[in-house]
N, C-alpha and C positions, 0 to 999 in steps of 0.2 A: 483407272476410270471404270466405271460401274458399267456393265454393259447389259442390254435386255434386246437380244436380237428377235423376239417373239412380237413385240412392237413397236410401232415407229416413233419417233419423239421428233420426227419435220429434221427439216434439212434446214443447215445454215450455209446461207450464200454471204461473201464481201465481194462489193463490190467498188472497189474505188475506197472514198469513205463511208458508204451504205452498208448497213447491217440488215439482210432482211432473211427473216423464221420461216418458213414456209413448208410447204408440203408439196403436192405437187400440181394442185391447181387452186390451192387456200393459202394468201399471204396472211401469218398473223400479226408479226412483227416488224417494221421497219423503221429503224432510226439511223441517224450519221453520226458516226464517230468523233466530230467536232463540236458535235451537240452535249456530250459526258462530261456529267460533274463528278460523279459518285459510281467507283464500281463495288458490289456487293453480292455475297452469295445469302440464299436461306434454303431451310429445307420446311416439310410440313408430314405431317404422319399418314400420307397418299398412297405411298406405296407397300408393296411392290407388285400392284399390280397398274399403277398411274405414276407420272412424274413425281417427284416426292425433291427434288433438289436442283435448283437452279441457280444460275451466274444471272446476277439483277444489274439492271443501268437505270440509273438516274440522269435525268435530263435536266441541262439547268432551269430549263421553266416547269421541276418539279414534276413532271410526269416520270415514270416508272414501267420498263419493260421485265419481264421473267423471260429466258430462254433455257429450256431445262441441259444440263449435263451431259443427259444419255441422247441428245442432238445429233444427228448425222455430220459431221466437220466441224466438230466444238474445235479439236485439237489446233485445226487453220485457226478459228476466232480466237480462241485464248494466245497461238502466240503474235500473233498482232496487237493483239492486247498488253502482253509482253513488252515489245517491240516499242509499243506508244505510250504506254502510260509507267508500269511498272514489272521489274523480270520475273515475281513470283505469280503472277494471276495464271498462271497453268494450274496451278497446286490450289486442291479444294483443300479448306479449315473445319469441314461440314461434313467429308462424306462419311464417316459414322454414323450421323445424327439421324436420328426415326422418329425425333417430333420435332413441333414448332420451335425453328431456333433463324436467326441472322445477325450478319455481320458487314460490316463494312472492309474494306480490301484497296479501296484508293478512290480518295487521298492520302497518302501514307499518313499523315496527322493527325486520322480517325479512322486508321487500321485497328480493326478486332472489337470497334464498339457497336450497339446495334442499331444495323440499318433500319429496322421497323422497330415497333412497339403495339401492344395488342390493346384494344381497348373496349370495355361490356359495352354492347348495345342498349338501348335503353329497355328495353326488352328482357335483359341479361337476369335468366334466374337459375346458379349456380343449386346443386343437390348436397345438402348441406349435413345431414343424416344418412347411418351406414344404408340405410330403406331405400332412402331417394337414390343414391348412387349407381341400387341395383336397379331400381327403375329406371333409371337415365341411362342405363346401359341397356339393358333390354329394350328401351324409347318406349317408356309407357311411363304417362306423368306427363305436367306441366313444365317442363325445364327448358329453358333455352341458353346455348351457352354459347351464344353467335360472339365472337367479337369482333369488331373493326381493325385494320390495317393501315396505320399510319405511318408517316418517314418519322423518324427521333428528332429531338429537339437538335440535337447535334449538326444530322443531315440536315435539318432546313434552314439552319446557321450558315454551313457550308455553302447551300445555295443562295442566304442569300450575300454572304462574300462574294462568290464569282458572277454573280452579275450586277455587281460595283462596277 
């Protein structure tokens, strides 16, 4: 496990079947464990000086939590997670990764396919010339290269199977 003792990434509490993110007087995250359709990790090119890699849950009514990795008691959440759903969710597919990447993790059925998919805003103006590149690096220039975060065709299949 990745560790960054220089900052905090929130404490994870279970309780019961409650999962709740928090800090120490900021809750960010609380879901229930019987709530999970989809577990999934991604990472994003944030760090390392910001979270950069998280354990993602999906909720069958389609909403979506991040709890990052370097969390205070991941190792409790993941083996409970273990425990409930499947014996590999201890073990990241990700932690290499240093840009935008995800996957899915269980339902074993749609193990290793991706959990999100990225898509241009409408807005979206890629730098298309070795010119523009260096300007879009430097951020001078019109370029916007926002894109949207979506669940995959696949996750939203899944969910809508389990709430048949």
């Amino acid at each position: 496990m990745r560790q960054r003792p220089e900052q905090s990434s929130g404490i994870i509490t279970v309780e019961r079947d409650k999962v709740i993110w928090h800090n120490e007087d900021l809750v960010f995250v609380t879901f229930s464990l019987s709530d999970i359709a989809v577990i999934g990790e991604n990472t994003n090119s944030n760090g390392p000086w910001f979270d950069d890699w998280f354990l993602t849950f999906v909720t069958k009514d389609g909403n979506w939590f991040n709890i990052p990795w370097y969390a205070d008691n991941i190792e409790e959440l993941t083996k409970i997670l273990c425990d409930r759903f499947q014996p590999d969710l201890n073990v990241s597919y990700l932690t290499n990764s240093t840009q935008w990447n995800s996957i899915v993790r269980h339902p074993s059925g749609l193990k290793g396919i991706n959990l999100f998919v990225l898509t241009p805003t409408k807005n979206y103006k890629k730098p298309r010339t070795f010119f523009d590149k260096i300007l879009s690096i430097v951020g001078i220039g019109n370029f916007d290269k926002t894109k949207d975060i979506h669940l995959s065709d696949e996750v939203k299949n899944e969910l809508r199977n389990t709430s048949r």
